[in-house]
VEXMI-922475 format. One line per 2 residues: number of its first residue (from 1); for each residue x, y, z of C-alpha. Coordinates in nm, 3 decimals. Example, Ala and Ser with C-alpha at 12.3 -4.5 7.8 and 13.67 -1.06 7.14 Angstrom:
// residues 2
1> 1.230/-0.450/0.780 ~ 1.367/-0.106/0.714
This chain:
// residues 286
1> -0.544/1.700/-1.252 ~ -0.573/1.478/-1.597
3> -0.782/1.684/-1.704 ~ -0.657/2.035/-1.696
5> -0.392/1.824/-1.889 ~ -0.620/1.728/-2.140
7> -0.778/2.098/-2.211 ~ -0.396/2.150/-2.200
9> -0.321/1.958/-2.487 ~ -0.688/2.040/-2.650
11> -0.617/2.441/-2.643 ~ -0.278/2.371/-2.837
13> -0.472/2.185/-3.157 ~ -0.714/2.414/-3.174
15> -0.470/2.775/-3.138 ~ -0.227/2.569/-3.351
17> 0.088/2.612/-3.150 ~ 0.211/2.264/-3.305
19> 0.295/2.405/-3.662 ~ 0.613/2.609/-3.597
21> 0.772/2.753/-3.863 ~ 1.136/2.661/-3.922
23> 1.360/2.775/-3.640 ~ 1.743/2.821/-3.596
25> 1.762/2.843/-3.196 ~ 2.069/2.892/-3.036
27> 2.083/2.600/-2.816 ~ 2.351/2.736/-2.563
29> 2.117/3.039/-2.526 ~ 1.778/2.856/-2.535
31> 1.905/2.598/-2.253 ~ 2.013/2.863/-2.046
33> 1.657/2.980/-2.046 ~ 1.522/2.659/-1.967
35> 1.694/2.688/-1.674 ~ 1.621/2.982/-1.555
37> 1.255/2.939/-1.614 ~ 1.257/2.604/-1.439
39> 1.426/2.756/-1.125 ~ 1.142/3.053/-1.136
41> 0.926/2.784/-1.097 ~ 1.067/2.626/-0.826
43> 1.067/2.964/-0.626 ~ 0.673/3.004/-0.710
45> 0.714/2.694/-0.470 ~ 0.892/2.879/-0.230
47> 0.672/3.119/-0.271 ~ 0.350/2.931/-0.141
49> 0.518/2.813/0.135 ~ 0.597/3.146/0.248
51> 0.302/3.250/0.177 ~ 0.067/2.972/0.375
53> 0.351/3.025/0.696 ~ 0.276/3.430/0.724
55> -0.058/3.281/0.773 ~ -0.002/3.073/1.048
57> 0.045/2.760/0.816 ~ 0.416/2.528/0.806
59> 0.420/2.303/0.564 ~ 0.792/2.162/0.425
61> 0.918/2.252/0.114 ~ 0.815/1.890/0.030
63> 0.478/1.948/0.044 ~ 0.466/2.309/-0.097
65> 0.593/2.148/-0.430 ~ 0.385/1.874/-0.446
67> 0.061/2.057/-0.351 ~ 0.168/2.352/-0.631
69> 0.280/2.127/-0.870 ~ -0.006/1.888/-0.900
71> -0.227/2.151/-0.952 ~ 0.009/2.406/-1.214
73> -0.202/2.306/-1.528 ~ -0.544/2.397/-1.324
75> -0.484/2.716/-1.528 ~ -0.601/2.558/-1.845
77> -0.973/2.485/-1.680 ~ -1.217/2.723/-1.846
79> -1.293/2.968/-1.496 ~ -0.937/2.928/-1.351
81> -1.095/2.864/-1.019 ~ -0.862/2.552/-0.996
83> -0.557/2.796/-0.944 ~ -0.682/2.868/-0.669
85> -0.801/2.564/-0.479 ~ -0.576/2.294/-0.636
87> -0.282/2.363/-0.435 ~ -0.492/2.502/-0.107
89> -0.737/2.165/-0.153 ~ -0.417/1.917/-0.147
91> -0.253/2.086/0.190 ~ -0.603/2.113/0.341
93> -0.637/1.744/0.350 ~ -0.280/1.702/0.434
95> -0.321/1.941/0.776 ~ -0.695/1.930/0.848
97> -0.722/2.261/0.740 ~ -1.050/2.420/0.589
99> -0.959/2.457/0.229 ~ -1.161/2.803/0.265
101> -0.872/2.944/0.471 ~ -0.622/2.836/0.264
103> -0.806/2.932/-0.087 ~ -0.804/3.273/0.047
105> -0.391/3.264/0.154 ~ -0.349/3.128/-0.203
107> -0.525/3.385/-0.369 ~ -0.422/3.689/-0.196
109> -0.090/3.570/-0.327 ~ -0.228/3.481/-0.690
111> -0.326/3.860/-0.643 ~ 0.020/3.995/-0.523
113> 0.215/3.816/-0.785 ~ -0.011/3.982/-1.124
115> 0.024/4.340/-0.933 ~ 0.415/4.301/-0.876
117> 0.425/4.155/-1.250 ~ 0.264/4.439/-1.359
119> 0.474/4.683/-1.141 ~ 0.782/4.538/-1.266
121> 0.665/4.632/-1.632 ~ 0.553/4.972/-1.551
123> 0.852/5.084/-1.498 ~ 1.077/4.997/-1.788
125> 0.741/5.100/-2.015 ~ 0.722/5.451/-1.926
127> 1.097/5.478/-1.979 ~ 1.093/5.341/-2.313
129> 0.769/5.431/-2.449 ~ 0.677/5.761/-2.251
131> 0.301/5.845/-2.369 ~ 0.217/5.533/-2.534
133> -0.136/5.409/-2.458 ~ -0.054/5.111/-2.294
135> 0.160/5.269/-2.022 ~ -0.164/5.458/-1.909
137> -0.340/5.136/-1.904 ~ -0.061/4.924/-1.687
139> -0.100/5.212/-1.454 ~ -0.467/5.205/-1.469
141> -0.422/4.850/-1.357 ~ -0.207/4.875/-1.099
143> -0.395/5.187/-0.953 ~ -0.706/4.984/-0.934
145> -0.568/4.658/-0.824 ~ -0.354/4.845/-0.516
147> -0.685/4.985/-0.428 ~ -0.916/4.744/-0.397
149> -0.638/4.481/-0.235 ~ -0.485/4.734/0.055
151> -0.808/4.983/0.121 ~ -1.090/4.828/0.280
153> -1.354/5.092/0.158 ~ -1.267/5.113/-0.198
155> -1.243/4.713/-0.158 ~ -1.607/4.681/-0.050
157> -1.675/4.885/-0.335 ~ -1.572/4.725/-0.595
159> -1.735/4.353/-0.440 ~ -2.066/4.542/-0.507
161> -1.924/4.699/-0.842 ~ -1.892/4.316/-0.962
163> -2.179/4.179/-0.830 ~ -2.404/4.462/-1.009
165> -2.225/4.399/-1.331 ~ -2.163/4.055/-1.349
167> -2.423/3.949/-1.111 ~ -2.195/3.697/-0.930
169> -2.070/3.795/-0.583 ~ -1.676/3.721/-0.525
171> -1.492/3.801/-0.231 ~ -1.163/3.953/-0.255
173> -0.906/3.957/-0.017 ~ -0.825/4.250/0.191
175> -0.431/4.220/0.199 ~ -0.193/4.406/0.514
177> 0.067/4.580/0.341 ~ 0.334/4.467/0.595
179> 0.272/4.105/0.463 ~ 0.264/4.174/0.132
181> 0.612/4.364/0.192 ~ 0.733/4.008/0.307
183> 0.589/3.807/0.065 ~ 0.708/4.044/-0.229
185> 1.030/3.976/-0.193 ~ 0.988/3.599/-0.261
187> 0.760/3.648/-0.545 ~ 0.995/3.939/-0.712
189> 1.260/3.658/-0.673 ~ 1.078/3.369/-0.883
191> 0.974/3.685/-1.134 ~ 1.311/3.776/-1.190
193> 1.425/3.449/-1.322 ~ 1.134/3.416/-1.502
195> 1.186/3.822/-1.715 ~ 1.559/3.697/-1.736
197> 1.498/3.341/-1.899 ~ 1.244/3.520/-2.109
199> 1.509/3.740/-2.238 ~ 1.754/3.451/-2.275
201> 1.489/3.239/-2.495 ~ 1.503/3.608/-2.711
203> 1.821/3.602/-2.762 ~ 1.797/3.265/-2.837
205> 1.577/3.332/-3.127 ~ 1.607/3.675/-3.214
207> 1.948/3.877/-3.346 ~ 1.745/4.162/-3.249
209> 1.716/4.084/-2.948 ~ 1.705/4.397/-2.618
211> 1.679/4.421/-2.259 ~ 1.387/4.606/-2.256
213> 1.222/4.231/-2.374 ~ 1.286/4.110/-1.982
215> 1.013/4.332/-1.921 ~ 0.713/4.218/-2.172
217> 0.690/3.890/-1.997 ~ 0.513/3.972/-1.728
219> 0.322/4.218/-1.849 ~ 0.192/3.952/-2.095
221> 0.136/3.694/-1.817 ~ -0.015/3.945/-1.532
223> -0.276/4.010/-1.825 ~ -0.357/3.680/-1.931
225> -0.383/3.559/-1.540 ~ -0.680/3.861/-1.559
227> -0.780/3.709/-1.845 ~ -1.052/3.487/-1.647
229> -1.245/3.380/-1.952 ~ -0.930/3.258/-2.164
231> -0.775/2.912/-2.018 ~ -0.457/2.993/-1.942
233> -0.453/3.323/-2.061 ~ -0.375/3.177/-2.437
235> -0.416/3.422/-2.701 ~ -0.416/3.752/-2.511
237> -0.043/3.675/-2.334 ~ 0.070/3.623/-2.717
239> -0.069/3.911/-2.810 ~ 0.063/4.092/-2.608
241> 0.371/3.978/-2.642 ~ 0.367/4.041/-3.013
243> 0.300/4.387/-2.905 ~ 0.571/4.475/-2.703
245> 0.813/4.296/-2.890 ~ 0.704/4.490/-3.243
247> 0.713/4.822/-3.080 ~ 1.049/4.737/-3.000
249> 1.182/4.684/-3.372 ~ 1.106/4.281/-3.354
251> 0.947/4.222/-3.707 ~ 0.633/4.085/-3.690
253> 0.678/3.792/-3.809 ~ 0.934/3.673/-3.538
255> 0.769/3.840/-3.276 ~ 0.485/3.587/-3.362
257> 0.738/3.303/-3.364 ~ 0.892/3.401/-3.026
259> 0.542/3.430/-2.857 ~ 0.415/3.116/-2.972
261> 0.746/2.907/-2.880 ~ 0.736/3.094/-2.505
263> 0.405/2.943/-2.458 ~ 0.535/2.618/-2.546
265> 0.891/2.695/-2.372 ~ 0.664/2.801/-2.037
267> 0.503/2.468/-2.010 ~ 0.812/2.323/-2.038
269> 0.875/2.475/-1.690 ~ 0.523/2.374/-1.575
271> 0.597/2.021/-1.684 ~ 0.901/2.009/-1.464
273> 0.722/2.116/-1.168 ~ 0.451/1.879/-1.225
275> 0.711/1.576/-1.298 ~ 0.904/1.675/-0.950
277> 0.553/1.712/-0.781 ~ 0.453/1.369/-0.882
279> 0.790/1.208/-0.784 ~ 0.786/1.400/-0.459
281> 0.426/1.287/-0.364 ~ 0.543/0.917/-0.405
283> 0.824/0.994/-0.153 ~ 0.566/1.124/0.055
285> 0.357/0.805/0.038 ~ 0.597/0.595/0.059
């Protein structure tokens, strides 16, 4: 747990997200972000919980904080494979439960929430930039993800696909669509608040500020959660950001600006969940 803290902290210094240029935020604007962001997070909460009882697992809302929370910086870990485990690891010793079962809930849910993110950028993309390249490569994505997750044949596939490239086998989850109907709704909820405060902390920042902006966050954070060899996804979910937000009309420089101080404005929401983890957990022993 420390430690993902630590890498945390490490990746900052060396990406330099410390040295800010000057900024004139509007703090009305910017704390309304905050606060949607830090309810998002809280439903991602909700989210597991929902998630682990489709399964045949109740837990209390209680416990699907603390076990999400404790483990929300597990993302910094070079591999990511904490993202997974942390939170099922925590509720397996809790219930008695083999942490195998519940790694596999958690990441069929891991895999639900970068295809809706994606989905939920596809749509606004093709409207606003028709042809471009990167709306054939969202739907590339999502084609290929939808595949492998909801057909078992194509699934088995692509296990042997990775295993001859990367010569590492992995086992992916087969997922019904009916529960994935259930659980969407949940995990659409938490991603709405989380495209809305992004669009807030825009307007916060930006004069030239547009709707359409709601939409690059989680494209950018979809693709940095596929990012597996970048902790945390840093550097490719600014880049992408910096993307979107300069095909818009955002000049580059405060595109750069804005992606940099969303990284730092994200943790902000994963420090909240970990501070209300840790207080519930005492609760819990207590």
């Amino acid at each position: 747990m420390y430690t993902s803290i630590l890498f945390l902290i490490y990746f900052l210094i060396k990406f330099d997200y410390f040295s800010i240029k000057s900024v004139h935020p509007n703090y009305f604007w910017l704390s309304l972000s905050v606060l949607l962001l830090w309810t998002g997070f809280a439903l991602s909460s909700v989210s597991w919980k929902y998630a682990l009882k489709f399964h045949g697992y109740e837990i209390t809302a209680q416990q699907a904080i603390v076990s999400h929370g404790l483990s929300v910086f597990a993302k910094y870990l070079p591999g990511k494979v904490w993202v997974i485990l942390g939170r099922a690891a925590y509720i397996g010793s809790l219930k008695n439960i083999k942490i195998s079962e519940l790694s596999f809930v958690s990441l069929k849910e891991q895999l639900l929430y970068i295809l809706l993110g994606l989905i939920i950028s596809f749509f606004p993309a093709l409207v606003f930039f028709k042809s471009d390249y990167w709306v054939w490569l969202i739907l590339l994505t999502i084609l290929s993800l939808s595949l492998v997750l909801f057909i078992r044949c194509l699934h088995d596939m692509g296990e042997k696909i990775i295993l001859k490239l990367f010569k590492k086998e992995i086992n992916l989850p087969v997922i019904s669509v009916k529960l994935s109907l259930k659980l969407s709704l949940y995990i659409i909820l938490y991603w709405v608040f989380f495209s809305l405060g992004f669009y807030v902390l825009v307007v916060a920042l930006c004069p030239q500020s547009n709707i359409i902006h709601a939409f690059a966050f989680p494209l950018a954070v979809s693709y940095g959660v596929l990012a597996i060899v970048t902790p945390g996804g840093i550097g490719v979910r600014e880049g992408i950001l910096t993307a979107f937000l300069t095909s818009t009309g955002v000049e580059l420089q405060s595109a750069v600006t804005i992606s940099v101080i969303s990284r730092l404005w994200f943790i902000s929401g994963e420090i909240f969940l970990f501070l209300l983890a840790t207080f519930l957990k005492k609760k819990i022993i207590l």
